[in-house]
FIKE-962472 format. One record per residue: residue in three letters; x, y, z of N, C-alpha, C, CB in turn. Coordinates in steps of 0.2 Angstrom, whole numbers, plus 5000, padded with zeros to 4 digits. Glycine has a CB too. Layout:
<sites>
ALAXYZXYZXYZXYZ/...
</sites>
This chain:
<sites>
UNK543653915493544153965496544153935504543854035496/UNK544753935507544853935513545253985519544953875512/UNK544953965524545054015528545553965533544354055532/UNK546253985533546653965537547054015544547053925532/UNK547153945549547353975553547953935558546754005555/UNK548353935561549053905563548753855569549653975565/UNK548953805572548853795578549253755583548353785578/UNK549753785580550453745583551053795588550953715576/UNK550753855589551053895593550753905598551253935591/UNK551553885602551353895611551653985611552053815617/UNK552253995610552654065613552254125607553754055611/UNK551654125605551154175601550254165606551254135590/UNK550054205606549354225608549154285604549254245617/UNK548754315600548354365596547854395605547754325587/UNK548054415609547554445615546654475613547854505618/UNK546954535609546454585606546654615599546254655613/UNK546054645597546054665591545554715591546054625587/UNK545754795587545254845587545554905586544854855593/UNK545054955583545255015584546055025581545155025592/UNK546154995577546654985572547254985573546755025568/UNK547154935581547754925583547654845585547954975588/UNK548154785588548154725591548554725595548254685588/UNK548654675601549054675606548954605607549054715613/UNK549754585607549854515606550554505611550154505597/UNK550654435612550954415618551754335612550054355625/UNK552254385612552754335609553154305614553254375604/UNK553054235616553454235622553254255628554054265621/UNK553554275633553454315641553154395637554354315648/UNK553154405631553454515631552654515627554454555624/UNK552354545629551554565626551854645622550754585633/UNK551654645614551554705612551054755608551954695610/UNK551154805609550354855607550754875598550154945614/UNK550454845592550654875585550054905581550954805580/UNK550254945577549554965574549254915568549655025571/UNK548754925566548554845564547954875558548054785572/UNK547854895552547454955547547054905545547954985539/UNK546954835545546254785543545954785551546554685540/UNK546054795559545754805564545354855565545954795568/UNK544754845560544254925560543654905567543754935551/UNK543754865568543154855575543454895581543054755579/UNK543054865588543054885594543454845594542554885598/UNK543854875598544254835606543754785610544554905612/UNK544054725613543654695616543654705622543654635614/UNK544254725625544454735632544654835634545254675633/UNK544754835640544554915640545454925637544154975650/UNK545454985637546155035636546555025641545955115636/UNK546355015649546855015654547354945655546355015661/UNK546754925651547054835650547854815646546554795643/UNK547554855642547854865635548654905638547254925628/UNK548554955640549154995643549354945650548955075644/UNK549154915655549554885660549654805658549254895668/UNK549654785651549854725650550354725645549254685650/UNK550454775642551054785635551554815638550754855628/UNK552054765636552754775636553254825634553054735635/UNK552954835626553154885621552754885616553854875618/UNK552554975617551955005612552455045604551455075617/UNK552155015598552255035593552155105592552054985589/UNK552355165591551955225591552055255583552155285597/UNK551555265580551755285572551855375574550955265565/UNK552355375571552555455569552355475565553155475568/UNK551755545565551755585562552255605555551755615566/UNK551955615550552555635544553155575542553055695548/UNK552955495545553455465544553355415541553655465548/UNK552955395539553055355533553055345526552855335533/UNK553455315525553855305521553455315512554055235523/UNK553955345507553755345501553355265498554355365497/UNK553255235500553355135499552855115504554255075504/UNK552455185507551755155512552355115517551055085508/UNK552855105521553055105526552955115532553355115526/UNK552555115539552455135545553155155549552055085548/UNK553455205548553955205553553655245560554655245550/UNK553955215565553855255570554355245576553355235571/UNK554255235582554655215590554255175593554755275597/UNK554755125595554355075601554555105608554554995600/UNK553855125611553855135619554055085622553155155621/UNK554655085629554654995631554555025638555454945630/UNK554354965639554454965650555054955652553854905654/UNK555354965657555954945661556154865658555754945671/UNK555554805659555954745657556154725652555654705659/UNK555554755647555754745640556354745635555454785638/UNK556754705633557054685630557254695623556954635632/UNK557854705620557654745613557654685606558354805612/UNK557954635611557854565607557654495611558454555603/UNK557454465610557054385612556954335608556454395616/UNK556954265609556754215605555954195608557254155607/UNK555754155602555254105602555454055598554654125599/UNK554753995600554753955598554353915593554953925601/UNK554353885587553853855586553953765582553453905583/UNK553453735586553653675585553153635580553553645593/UNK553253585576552653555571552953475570552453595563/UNK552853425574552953355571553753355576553053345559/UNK554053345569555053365571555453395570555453335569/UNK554953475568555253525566555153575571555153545560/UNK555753605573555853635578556053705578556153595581/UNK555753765577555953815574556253875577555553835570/UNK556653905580556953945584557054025580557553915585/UNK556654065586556754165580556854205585555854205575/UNK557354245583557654305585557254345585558254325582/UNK556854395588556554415588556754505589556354375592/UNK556554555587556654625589556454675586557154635589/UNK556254725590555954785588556254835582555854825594/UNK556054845576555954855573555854945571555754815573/UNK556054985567555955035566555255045562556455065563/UNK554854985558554554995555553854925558554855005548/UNK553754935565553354885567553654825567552954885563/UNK553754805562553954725563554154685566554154685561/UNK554354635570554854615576555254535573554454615584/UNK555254535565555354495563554954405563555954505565/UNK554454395564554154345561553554365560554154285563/UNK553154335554552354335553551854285557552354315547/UNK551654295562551354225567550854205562550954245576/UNK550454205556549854175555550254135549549154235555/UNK551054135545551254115541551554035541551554165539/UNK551254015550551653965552551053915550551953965559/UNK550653925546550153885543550453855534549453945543/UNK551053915533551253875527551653855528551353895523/UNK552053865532552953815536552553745536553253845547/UNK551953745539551953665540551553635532551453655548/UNK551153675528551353635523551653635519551053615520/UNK552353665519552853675516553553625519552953745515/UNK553453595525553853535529553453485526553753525539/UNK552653465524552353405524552553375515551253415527/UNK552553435512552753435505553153395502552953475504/UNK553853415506554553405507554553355509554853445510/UNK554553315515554653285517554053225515554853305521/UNK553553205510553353165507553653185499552653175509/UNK554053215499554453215493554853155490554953265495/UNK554653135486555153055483555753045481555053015478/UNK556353015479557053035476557553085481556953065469/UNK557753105477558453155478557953215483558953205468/UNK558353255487558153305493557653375487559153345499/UNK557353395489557153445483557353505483556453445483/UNK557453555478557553625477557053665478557853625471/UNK557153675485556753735485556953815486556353725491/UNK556553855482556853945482556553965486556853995474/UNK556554005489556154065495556254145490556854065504/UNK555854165490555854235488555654305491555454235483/UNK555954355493555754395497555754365503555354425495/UNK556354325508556254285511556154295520556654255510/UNK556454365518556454395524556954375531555854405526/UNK556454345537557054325541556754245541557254365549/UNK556854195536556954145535556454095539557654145537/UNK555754125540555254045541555153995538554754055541/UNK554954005531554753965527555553915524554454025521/UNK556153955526556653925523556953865528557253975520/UNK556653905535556853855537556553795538556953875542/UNK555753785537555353735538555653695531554453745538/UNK555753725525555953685521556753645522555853725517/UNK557053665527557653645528557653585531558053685531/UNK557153615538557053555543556753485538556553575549/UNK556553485533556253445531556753395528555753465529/UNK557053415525557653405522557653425515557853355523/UNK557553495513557553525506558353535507557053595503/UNK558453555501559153585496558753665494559353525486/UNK558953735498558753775500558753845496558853755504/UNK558653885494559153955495558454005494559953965487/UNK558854035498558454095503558654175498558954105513/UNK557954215496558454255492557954315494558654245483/UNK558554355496557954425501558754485497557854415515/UNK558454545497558654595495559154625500558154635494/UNK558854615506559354665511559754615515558854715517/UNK560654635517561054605519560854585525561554625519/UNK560554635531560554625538559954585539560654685543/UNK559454565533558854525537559054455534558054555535/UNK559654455529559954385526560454345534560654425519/UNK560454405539561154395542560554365548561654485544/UNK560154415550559454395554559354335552558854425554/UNK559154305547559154215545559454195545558954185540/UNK559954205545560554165546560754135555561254215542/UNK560554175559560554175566559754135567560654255570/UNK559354135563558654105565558754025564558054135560/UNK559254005557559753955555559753935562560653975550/UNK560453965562560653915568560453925576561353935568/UNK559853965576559553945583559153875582559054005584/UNK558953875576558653805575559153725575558253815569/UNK559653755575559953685576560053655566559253625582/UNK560153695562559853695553560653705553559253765550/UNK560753705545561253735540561153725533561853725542/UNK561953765531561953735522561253755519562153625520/UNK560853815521560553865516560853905514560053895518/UNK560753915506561053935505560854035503561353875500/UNK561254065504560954165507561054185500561654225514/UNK560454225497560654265491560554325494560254255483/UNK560954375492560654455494560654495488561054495500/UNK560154485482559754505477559354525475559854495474/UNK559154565470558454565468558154515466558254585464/UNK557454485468556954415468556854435461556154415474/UNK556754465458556454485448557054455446556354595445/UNK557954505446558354495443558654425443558654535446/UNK558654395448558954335452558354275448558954345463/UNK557754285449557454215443557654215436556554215442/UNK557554295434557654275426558254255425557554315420/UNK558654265431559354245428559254155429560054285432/UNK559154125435559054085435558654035426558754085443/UNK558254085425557754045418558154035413557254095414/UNK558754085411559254075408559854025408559354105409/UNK560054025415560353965417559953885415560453975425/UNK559253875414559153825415558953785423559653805411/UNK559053845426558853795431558253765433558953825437/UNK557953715439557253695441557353695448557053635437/UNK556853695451556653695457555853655460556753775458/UNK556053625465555453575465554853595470555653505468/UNK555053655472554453705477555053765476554253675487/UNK554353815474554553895473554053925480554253945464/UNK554353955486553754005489554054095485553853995500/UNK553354125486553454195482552954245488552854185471/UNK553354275492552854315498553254405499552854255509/UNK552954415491553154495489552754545497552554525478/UNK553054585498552854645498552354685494553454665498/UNK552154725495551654785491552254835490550954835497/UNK552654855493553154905488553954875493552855025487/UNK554454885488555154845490555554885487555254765489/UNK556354865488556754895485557354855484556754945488/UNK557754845479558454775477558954815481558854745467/UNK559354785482559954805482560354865478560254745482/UNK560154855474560654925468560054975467560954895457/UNK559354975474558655025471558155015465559055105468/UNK558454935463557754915461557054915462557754885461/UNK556854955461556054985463555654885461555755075457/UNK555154895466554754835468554054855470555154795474/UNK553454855464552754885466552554815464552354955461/UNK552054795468551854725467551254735461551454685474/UNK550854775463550554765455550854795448549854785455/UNK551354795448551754815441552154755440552254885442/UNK552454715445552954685444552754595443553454705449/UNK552354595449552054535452551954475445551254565457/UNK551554485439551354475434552054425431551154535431/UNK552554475431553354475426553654445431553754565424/UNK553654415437554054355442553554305442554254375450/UNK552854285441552754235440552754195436552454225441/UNK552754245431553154215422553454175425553754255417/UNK554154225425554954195425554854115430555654265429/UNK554554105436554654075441554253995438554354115448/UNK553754035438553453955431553853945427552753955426/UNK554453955423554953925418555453895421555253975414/UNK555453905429556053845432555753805439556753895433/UNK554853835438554653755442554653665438553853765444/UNK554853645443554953585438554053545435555553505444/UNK554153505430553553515428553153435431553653535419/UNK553653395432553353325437553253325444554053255436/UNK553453365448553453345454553853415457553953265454/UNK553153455459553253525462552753565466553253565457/UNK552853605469552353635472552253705474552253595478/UNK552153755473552353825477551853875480552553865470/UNK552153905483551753945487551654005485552053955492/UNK550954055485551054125486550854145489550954155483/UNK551054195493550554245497550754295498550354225503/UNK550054345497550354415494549754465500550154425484/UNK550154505505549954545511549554605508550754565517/UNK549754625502549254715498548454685500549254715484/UNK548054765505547354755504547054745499547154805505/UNK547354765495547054795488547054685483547854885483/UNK547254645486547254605484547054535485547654605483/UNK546454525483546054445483546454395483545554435476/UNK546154335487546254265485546154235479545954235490/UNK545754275474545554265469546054265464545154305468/UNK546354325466546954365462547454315461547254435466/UNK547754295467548154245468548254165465547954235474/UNK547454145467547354095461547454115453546654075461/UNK547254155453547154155445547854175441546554215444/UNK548354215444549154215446549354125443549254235458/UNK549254085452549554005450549253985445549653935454/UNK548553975444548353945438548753975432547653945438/UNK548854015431549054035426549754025424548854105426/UNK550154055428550854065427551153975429551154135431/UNK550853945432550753865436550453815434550453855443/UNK550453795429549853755424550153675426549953775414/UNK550553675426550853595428550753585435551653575426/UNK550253645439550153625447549253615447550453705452/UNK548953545445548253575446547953565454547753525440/UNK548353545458547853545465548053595467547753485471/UNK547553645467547753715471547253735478547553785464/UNK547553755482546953785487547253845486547053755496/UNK546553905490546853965489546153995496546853995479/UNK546554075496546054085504546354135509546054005509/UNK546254125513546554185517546854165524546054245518/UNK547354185527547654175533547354235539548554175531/UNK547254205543547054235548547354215556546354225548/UNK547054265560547254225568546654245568547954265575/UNK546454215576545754235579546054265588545154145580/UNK545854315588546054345596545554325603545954435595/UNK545554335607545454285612544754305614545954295619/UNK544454365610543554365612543454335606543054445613/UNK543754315600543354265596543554315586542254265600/UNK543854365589543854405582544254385579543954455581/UNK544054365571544654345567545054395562544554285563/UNK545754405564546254445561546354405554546854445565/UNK546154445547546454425542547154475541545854435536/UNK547654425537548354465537548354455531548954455542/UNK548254385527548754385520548354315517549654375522/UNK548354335509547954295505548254255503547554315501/UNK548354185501548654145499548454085493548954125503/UNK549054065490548654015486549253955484548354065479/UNK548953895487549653855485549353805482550053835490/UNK549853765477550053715472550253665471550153725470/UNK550053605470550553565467550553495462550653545471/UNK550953465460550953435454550453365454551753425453/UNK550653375463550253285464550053295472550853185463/UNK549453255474549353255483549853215487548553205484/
</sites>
């Protein structure tokens, strides 16, 4: 098992962590989010924390969501900005993100997932023949699709909701990218149909949610469903020359779990790593966010 962790971002810092919260620095704007794996101490005091945050996430009472959703408000200061870029850089890939505050915490990218952008560029681009088919699943606003782009895969991005399809699409072309191609469907619906068609693909990434929803209210529980898409997704990895990704954010789920997931449903992938993504904050604590496990046909 391994413990990974990014180290190619300049416009990201993790400051502190604690008390089930973090404050982090995107770019020039520092923010305060709540954080349910930061059960320690704060490393620095409270005063800190409040005269160095630009916009505090506050969870509302009564508000979240049937789906375990955090809704809440973000508190801003005078300078704070309701949207902003970052950057992040690896070799010759050059990734550009729209950034913004969110009703449910997020502000559109995962900082500890740029650990699989870059083996998902090195993949690709040690890739032999024809450009490769890579699917993104539950893509959200477009990291993974983009590393894969920059590299030069043959792409398509398939996320549920229009406006975070629309958000990757502007992250596209902040990066200087194109010709990915946008599904806005159910990730379940959208493979078996793909199994049926016959299609193949030469890297699958799969980074579910704990609970989601399709476009027509397709209900999405990762441990009811999760099983029944890696089926389908192993019947249209290609079986010579492939690789895929999971990673799955539920507490409730091991790196173990994960492995035992690709092995299973990924039999033509035998070099697997598997492990957990983390950041480390600036007194030394390391932030686990998400377990993963990735594959592939050959080194």
């Amino acid at each position: 098992m391994k413990l990974l962790t990014p180290h190619n971002w300049i416009d990201y810092r993790l400051i502190d962590s604690g008390d089930y919260e973090k404050l982090e620095q995107f770019g020039q704007y520092i923010l305060r989010r709540p954080e349910p794996q930061a059960v320690w101490r704060k490393s620095i005091p409270e005063k800190d924390w409040e005269r160095q945050t630009h916009a505090w996430f506050r969870k509302e009472k009564g508000k979240t969501g049937q789906e375990g959703s955090e809704k809440g408000e973000w508190i801003l200061k005078p300078e704070m900005p309701q949207q902003w870029f970052v950057s992040y850089v690896y070799k010759e890939m050059q990734l550009r993100f729209r950034l913004g505050l969110t009703a449910f915490k997020h502000v559109g990218v995962f900082p500890e997932q740029a650990e699989n952008w870059t083996y998902i560029y090195n993949k690709v681009r040690n890739f032999s023949g024809e450009p490769p088919k890579v699917l993104n699943l539950f893509a959200y606003t477009g990291g993974a699709s983009l590393a894969a782009r920059a590299a030069g895969a043959d792409v398509s991005h398939v996320d549920s909701v229009k406006q975070v399809l629309t958000w990757a699409r502007e992250n596209m072309e902040a990066s200087g990218l194109d010709n990915i191609r946008w599904v806005a469907e159910d990730a379940l619906k959208f493979v078996k149909r793909e199994v049926k068609r016959g299609k193949r693909y030469h890297g699958i990434i799969v980074d579910p949610p704990a609970y989601g929803r399709g476009p027509e209210g397709e209900k999405w529980v990762l441990e009811e469903h999760i099983a029944e898409l890696m089926d389908a997704c192993g019947k249209i990895l290609d079986e010579k020359d492939a690789f895929c990704v999971l990673n799955l954010y539920s507490m409730g789920f091991s790196s173990l779990i994960a492995e035992n997931l690709v092995k299973d449903y990924f039999p033509n992938c035998p070099e697997i790593e598997f492990g957990e993504l983390y950041l480390p904050d600036d007194s030394g604590k390391n932030l686990p966010l998400s377990v993963f496990c990735r594959a592939n046909t050959k080194k």
